[in-house]
Each structure stands twice: as structure tokens, then as C-alpha cells.
C-alpha positions as CSV (number, residue, x, y, z in Angstrom):
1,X,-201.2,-76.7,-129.1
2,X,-200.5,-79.4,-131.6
3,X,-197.3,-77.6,-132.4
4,X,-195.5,-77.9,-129.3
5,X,-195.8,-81.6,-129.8
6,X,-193.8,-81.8,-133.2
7,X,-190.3,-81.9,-131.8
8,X,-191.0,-85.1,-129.8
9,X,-193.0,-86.8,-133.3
10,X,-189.8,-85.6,-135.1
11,X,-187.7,-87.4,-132.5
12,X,-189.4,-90.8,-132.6
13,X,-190.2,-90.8,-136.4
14,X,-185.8,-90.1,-136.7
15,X,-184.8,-92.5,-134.1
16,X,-187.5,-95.0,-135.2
17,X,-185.7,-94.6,-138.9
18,X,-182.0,-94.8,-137.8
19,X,-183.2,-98.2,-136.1
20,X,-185.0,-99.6,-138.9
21,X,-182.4,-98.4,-141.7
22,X,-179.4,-101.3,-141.1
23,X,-181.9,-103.9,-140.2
24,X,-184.1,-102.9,-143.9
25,X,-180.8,-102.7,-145.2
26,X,-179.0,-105.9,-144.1
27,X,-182.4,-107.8,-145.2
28,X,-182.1,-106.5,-149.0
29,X,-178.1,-107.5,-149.1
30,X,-178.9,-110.9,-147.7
31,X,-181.4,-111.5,-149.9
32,X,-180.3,-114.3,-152.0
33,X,-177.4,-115.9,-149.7
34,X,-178.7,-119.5,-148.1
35,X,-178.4,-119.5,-144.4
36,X,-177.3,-122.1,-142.7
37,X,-178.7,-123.5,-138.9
38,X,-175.6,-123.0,-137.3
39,X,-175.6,-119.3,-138.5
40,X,-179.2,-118.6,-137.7
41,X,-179.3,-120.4,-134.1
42,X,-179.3,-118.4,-131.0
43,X,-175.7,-117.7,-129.3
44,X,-175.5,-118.6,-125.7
45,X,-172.2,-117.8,-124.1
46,X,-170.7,-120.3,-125.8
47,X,-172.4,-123.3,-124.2
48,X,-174.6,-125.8,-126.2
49,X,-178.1,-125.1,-126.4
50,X,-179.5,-127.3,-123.1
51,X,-183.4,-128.4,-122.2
52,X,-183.0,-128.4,-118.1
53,X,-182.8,-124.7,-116.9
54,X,-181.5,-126.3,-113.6
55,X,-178.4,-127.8,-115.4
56,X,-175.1,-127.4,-113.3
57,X,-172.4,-125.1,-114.9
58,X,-168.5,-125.6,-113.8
59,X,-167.6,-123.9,-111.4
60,X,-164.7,-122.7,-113.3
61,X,-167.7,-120.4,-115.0
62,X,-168.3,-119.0,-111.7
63,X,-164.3,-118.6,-110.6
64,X,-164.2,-116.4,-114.0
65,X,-166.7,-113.7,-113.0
66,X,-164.9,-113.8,-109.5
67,X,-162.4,-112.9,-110.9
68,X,-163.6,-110.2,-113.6
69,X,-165.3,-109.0,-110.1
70,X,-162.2,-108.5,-108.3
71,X,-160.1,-106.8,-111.0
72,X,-163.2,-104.5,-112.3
73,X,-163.5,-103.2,-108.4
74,X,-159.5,-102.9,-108.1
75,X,-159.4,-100.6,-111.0
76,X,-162.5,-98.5,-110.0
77,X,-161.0,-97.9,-107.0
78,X,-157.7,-97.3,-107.8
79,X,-158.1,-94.8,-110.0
80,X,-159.6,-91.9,-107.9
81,X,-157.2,-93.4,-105.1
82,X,-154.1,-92.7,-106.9
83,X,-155.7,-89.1,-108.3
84,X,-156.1,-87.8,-104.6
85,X,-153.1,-89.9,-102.7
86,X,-151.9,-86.9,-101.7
87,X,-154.7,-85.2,-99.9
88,X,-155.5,-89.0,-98.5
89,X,-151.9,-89.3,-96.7
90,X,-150.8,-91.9,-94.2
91,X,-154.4,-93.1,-93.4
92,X,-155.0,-93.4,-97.1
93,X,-152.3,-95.4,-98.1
94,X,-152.9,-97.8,-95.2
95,X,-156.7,-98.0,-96.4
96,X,-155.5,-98.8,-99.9
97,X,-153.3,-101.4,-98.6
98,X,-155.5,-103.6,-96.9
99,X,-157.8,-103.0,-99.9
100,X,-155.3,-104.6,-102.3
101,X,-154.5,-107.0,-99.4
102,X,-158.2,-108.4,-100.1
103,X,-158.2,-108.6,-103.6
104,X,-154.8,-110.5,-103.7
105,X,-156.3,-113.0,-101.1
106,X,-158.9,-113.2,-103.8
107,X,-157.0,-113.7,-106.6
108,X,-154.8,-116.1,-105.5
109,X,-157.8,-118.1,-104.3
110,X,-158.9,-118.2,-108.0
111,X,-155.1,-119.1,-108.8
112,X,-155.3,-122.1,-106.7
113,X,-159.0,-123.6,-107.5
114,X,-158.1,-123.2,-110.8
115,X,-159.8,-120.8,-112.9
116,X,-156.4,-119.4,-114.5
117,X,-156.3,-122.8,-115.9
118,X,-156.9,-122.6,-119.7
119,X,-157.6,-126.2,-120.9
């Protein structure tokens, strides 16, 4: 009965091992260096560590993901869109339009509050 349980031991005893090996084996070739606070402190998307969780970001942060949004949605739907425009016809290509009609109203949006603005 026992048997039929080795395969999954085997599994988490192999996966447990290829998880622990570059940790064990980044620990013994940083052994000796010094590290340094700046190296060892947490990374936070680039923003300086802060005590208030109900600090207010820019809103240029915000305009960014808007943006990623809008392009990351244009190009999932694009692709299958352009794979089957010629079942889709007419009606698909109108569809499509008003679709990239929205995303441009979007983007220039963006454009005009700014967040293309690298300072």
C-alpha cells in the first residue's frame, strides 16, 4: 500500500532539493563577502521605504499601469482578431475598429495628463 505512495515522496524529496540547492549554494559562495545595508534591504518598486501605508503615490504611478492596461488588452486582442479576420468579415472589422477607437481615446488621455512624460 505504502508503495503506491513513493512516486509522490520521490517528487517532493526532488523538488524540495532543486529548491534548496541555489539557495545552499549561493550561501557557501557568499560566505566571506561583507554585505552592505543597501544590498540587504528589501526592494520596493523603486520607491523609498515609507512608515504611513496610506501615503499618496503620484498619479503618474497610476497613469503608467493605465497605460500597461490598455496596450496588454490591445495585443490580446489583436492577435486572434487578425488570425480569423477573414471569417469575421465586414462586422469584424467594424468591431475591431471601435475597439482600437477606445484604446486610442485612452492613450491619448495618458499622452495629455502626462504619464509619457519622462522627467
Amino acid at each position: 500500500m505504502l508503495s503506491n505512495y513513493f512516486p509522490i515522496l520521490l517528487f517532493i524529496i526532488v523538488s524540495a532539493a532543486i529548491g534548496a540547492f541555489p539557495i545552499i549554494l549561493s550561501r557557501l559562495i557568499n560566505k566571506g563577502k561583507n554585505n552592505n545595508k543597501a544590498k540587504t534591504s528589501a526592494y520596493e518598486c523603486g520607491f523609498d521605504s515609507f512608515d504611513d501605508a496610506r501615503m499618496k503615490f503620484d498619479i503618474r504611478y497610476y497613469l503608467v499601469a493605465i497605460l500597461f492596461i490598455i496596450f496588454d488588452l490591445e495585443i490580446a486582442f489583436l492577435f486572434p482578431w487578425a488570425v480569423a479576420l477573414e471569417s469575421l468579415g465586414t462586422s469584424g472589422l467594424i468591431t475591431m475598429s471601435i475597439f482600437l477607437l477606445v484604446l486610442i481615446i485612452g492613450f491619448i488621455y495618458e499622452w495629455k495628463k502626462g504619464a509619457l512624460d519622462w522627467d
